[in-house]
TORPA-4810 file (N, C-alpha, C, O; in nm, 3 decimals):
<nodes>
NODE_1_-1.871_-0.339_1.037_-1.793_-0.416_1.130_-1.671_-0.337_1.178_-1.624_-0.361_1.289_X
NODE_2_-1.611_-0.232_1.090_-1.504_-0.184_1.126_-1.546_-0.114_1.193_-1.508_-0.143_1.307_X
NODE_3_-1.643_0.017_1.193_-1.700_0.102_1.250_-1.698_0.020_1.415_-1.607_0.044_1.494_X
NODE_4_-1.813_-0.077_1.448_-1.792_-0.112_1.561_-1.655_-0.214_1.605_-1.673_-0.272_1.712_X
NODE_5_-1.558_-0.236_1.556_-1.457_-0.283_1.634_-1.380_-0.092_1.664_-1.315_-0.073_1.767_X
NODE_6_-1.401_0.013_1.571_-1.320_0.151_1.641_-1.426_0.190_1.756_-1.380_0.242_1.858_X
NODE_7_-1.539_0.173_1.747_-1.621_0.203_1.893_-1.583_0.132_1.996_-1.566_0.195_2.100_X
NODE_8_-1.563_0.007_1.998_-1.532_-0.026_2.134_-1.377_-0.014_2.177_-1.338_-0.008_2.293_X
NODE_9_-1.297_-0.013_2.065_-1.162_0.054_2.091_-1.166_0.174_2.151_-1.095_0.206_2.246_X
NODE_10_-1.250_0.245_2.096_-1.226_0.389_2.171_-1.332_0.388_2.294_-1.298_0.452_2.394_X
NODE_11_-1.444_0.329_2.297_-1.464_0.303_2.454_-1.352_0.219_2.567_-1.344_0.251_2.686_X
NODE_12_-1.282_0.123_2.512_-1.177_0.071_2.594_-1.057_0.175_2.636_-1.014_0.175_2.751_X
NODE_13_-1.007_0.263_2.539_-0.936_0.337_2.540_-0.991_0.437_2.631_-0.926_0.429_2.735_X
NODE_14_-1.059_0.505_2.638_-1.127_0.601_2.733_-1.148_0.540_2.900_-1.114_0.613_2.993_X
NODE_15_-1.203_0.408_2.924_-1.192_0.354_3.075_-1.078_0.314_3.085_-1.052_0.262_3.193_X
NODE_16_-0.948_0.321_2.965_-0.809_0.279_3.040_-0.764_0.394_3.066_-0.686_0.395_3.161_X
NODE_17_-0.795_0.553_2.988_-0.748_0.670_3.027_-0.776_0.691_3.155_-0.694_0.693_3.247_X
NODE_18_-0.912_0.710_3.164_-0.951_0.739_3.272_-0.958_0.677_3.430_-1.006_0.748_3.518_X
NODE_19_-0.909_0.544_3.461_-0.838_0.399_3.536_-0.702_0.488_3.562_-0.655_0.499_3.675_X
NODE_20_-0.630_0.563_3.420_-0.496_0.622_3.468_-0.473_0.741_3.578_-0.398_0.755_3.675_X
NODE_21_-0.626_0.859_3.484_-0.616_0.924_3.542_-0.663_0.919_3.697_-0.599_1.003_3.760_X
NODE_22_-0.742_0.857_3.767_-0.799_0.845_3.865_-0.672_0.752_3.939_-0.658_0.791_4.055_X
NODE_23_-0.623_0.693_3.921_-0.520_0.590_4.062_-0.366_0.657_3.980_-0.292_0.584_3.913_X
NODE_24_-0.346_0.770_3.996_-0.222_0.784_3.998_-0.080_0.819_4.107_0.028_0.876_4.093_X
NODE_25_-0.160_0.745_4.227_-0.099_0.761_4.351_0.000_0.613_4.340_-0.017_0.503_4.287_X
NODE_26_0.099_0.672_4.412_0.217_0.565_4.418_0.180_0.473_4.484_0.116_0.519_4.578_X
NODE_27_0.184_0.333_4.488_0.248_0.232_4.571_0.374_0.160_4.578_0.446_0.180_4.480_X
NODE_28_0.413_0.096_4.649_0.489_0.032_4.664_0.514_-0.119_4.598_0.446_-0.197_4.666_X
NODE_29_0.574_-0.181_4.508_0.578_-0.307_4.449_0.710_-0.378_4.537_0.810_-0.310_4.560_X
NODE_30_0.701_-0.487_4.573_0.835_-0.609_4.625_0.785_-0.690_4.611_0.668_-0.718_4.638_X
NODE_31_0.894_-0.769_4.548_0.854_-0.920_4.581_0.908_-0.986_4.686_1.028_-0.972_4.710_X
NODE_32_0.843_-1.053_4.749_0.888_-1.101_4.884_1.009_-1.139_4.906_1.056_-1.098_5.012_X
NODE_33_1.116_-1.242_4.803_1.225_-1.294_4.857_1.325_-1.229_4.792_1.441_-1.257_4.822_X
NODE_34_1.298_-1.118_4.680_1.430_-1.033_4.654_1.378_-0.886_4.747_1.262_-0.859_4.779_X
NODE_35_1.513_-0.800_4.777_1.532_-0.742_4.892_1.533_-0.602_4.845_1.603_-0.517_4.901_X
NODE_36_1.419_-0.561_4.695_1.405_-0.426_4.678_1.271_-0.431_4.672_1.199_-0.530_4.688_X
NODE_37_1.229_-0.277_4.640_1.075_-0.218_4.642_1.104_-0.104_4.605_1.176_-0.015_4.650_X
NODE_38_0.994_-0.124_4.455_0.992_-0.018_4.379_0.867_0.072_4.369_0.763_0.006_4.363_X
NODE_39_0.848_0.224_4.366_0.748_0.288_4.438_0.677_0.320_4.240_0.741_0.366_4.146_X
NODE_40_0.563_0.283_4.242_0.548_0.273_4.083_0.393_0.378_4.110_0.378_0.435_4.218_X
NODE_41_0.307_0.390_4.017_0.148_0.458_4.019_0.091_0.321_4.001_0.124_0.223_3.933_X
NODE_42_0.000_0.346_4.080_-0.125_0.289_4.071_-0.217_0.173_3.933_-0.268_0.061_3.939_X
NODE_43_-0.199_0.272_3.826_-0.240_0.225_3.714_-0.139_0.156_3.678_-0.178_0.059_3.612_X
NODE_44_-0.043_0.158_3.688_0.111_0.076_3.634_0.083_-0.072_3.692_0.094_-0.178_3.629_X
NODE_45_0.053_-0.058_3.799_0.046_-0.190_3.874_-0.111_-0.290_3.801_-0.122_-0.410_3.777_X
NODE_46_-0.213_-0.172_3.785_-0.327_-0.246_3.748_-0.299_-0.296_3.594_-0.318_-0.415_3.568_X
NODE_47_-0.267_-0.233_3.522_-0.196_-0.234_3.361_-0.112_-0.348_3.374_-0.134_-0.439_3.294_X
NODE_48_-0.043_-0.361_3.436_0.072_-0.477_3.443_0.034_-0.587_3.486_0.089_-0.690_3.448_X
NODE_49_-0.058_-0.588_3.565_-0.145_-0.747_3.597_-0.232_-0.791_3.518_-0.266_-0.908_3.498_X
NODE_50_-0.281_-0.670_3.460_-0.381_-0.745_3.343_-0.297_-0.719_3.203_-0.347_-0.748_3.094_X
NODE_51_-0.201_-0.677_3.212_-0.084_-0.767_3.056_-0.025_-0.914_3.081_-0.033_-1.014_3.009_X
NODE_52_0.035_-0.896_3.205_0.023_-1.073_3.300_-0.066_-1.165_3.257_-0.026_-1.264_3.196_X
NODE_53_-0.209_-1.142_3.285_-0.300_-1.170_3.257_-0.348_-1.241_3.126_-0.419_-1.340_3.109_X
NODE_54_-0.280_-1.149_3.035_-0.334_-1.170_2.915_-0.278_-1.312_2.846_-0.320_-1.413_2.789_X
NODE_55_-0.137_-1.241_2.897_-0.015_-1.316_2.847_-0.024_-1.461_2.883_-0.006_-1.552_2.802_X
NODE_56_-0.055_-1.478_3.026_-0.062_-1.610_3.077_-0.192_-1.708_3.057_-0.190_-1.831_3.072_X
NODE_57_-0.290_-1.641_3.026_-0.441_-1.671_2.981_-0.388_-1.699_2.805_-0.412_-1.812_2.762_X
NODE_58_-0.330_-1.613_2.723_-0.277_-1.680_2.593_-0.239_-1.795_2.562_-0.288_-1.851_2.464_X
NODE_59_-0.118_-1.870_2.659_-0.021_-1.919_2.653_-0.082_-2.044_2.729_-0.033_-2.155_2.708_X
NODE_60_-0.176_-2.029_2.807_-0.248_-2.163_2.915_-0.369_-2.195_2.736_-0.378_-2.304_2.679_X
NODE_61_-0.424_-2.093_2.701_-0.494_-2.141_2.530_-0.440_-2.206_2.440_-0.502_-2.292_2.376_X
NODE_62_-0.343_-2.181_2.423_-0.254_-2.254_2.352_-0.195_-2.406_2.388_-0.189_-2.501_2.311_X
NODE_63_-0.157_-2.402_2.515_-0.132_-2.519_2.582_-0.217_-2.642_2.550_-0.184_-2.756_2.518_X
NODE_64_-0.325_-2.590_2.567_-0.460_-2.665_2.603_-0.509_-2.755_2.431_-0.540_-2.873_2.413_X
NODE_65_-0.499_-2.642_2.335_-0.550_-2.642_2.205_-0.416_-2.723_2.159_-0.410_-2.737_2.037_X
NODE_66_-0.362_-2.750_2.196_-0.208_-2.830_2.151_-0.236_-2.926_2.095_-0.174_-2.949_1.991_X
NODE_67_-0.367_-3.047_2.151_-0.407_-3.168_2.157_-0.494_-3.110_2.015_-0.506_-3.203_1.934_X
NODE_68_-0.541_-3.015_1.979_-0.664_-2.995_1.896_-0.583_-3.007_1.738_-0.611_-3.066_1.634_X
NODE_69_-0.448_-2.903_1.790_-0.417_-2.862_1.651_-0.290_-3.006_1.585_-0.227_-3.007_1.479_X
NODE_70_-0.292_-3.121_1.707_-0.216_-3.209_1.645_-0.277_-3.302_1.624_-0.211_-3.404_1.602_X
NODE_71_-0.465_-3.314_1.620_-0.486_-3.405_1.610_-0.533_-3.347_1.379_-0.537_-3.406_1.272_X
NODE_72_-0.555_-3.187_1.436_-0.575_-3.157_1.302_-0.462_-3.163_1.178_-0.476_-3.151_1.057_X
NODE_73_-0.356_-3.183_1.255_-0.239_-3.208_1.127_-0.222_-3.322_1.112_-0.154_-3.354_1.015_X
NODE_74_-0.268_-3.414_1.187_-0.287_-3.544_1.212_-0.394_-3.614_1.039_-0.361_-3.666_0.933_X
NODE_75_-0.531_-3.570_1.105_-0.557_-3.574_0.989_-0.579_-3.501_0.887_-0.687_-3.521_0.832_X
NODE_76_-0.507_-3.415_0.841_-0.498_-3.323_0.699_-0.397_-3.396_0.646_-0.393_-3.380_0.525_X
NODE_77_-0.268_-3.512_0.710_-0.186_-3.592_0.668_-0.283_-3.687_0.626_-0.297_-3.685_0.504_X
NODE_78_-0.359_-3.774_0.688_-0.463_-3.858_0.644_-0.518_-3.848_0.504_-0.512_-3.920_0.404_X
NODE_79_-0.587_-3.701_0.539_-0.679_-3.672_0.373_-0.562_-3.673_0.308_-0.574_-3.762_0.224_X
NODE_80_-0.441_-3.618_0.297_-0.343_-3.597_0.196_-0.355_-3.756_0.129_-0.406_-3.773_0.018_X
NODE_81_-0.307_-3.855_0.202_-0.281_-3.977_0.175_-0.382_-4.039_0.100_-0.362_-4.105_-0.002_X
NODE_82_-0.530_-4.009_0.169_-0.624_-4.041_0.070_-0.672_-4.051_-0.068_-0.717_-4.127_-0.153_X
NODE_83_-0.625_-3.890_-0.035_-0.617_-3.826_-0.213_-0.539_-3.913_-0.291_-0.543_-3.987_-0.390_X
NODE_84_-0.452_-3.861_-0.184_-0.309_-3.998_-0.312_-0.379_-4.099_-0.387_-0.379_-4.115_-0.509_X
NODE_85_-0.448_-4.176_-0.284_-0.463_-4.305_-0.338_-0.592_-4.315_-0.437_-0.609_-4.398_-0.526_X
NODE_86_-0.688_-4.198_-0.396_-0.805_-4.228_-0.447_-0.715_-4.167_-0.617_-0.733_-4.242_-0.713_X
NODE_87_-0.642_-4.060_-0.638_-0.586_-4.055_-0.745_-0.512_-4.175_-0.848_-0.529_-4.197_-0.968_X
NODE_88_-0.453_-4.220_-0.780_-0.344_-4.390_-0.791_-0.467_-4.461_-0.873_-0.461_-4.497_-0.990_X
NODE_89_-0.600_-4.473_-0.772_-0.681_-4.568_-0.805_-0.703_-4.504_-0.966_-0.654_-4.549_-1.070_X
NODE_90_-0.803_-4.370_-0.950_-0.867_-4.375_-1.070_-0.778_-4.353_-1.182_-0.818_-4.316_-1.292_X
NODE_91_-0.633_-4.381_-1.146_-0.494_-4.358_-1.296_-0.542_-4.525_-1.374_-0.562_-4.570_-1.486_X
NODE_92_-0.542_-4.573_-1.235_-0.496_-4.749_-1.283_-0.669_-4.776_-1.304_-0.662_-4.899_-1.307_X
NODE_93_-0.787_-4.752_-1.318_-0.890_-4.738_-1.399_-0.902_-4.689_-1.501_-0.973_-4.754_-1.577_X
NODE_94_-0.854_-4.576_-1.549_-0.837_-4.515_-1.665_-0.740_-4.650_-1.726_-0.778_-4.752_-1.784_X
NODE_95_-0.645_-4.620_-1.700_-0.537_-4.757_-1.803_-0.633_-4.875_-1.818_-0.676_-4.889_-1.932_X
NODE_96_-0.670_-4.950_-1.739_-0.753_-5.079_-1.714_-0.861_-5.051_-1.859_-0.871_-5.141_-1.942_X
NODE_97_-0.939_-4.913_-1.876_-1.045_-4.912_-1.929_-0.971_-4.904_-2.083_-1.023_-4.946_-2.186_X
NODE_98_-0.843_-4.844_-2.072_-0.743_-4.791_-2.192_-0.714_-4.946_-2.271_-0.730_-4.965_-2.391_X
NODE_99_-0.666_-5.050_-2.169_-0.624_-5.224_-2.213_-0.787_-5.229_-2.253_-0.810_-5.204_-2.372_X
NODE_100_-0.856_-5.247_-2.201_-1.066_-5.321_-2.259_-1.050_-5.253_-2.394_-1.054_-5.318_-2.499_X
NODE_101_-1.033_-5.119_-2.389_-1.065_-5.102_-2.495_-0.978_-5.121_-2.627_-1.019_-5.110_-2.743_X
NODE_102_-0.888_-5.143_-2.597_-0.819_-5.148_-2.696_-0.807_-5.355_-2.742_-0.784_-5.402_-2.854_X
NODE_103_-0.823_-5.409_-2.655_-0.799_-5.595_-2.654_-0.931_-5.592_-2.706_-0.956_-5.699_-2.762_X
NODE_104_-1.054_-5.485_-2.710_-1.185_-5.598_-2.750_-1.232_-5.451_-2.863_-1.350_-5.424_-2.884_X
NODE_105_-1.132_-5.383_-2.915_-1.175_-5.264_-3.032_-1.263_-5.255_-3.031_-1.322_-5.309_-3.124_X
NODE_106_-1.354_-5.174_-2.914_-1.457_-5.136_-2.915_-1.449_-5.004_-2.812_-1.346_-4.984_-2.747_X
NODE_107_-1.555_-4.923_-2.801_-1.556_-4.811_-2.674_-1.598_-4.888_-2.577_-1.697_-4.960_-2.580_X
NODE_108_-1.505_-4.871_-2.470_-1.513_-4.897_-2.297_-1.628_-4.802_-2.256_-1.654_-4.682_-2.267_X
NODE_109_-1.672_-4.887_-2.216_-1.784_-4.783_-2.092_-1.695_-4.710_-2.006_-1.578_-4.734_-1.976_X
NODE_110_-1.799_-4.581_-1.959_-1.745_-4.489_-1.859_-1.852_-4.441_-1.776_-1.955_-4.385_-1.813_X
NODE_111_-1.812_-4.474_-1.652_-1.914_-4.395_-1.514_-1.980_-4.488_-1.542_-1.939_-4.586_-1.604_X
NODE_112_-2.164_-4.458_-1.476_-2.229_-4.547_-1.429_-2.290_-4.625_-1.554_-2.364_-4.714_-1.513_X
NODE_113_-2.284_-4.620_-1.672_-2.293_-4.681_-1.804_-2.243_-4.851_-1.756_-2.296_-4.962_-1.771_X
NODE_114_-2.137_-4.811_-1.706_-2.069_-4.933_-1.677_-2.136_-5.048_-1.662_-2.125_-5.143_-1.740_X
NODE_115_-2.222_-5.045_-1.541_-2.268_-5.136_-1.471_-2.373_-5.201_-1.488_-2.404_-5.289_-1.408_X
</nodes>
C-alpha cells in the first residue's frame, strides 16, 4: 500500500513538474475592482486555482457533513446514557438477587436458570 500511494505521488509530482515546466510564460492577474495587476507565470496561476480549489471543495465537505457528525455525537451521547442505565439496572439486580438470597437462605438463581 505504501509502495503504491509513493507511485502515484511521484506520478503526480512529475505532471505538476512538467505543467511548470511547459506554461512558464507570464500573464497578467487583476482583479477587477482593485486597481493593480500583477504579471505572475503561468503555472502560478494554474497551482493557485487548484489550491483554491481544494481549499474551498474541503471546507463546502465539511459544511455539508456538519449535519452527519452532530447527529453522530448526538447519539454516542445516547449510547453513553444507555450504558448508564443498562449498568444502574443490572447493580439493582444483583442487590435484589443479594436481599432473595439472603431473606429465603438459600442460592438465588442466576441468568436464564431463573425463569
Amino acid at each position: 500500500m505504501k509502495l503504491i500511494r509513493l507511485l502515484v505521488l511521484f506520478v503526480a509530482l512529475v505532471i505538476c513538474v512538467s505543467l511548470a515546466i511547459s506554461n512558464r510564460g507570464t500573464v497578467a492577474v487583476g482583479l477587477e475592482p482593485l486597481p493593480f495587476v500583477l504579471n505572475v507565470p503561468m503555472f502560478a496561476v494554474i497551482f493557485g486555482a487548484m489550491f483554491v480549489g481544494v481549499i474551498v471543495g474541503g471546507f463546502g465537505m465539511w459544511w455539508r457533513d456538519g449535519a452527519v457528525r452532530q447527529r453522530a455525537r448526538r447519539e454516542h451521547r445516547h449510547a453513553d446514557e444507555l450504558e448508564r442505565d443498562l449498568n444502574k439496572t443490572q447493580d439493582e439486580m444483583d442487590r435484589a438477587r443479594d436481599l432473595a438470597r439472603s431473606a429465603n437462605g438459600q442460592r438465588a438463581l442466576r441468568g436464564p436458570e431463573a425463569a
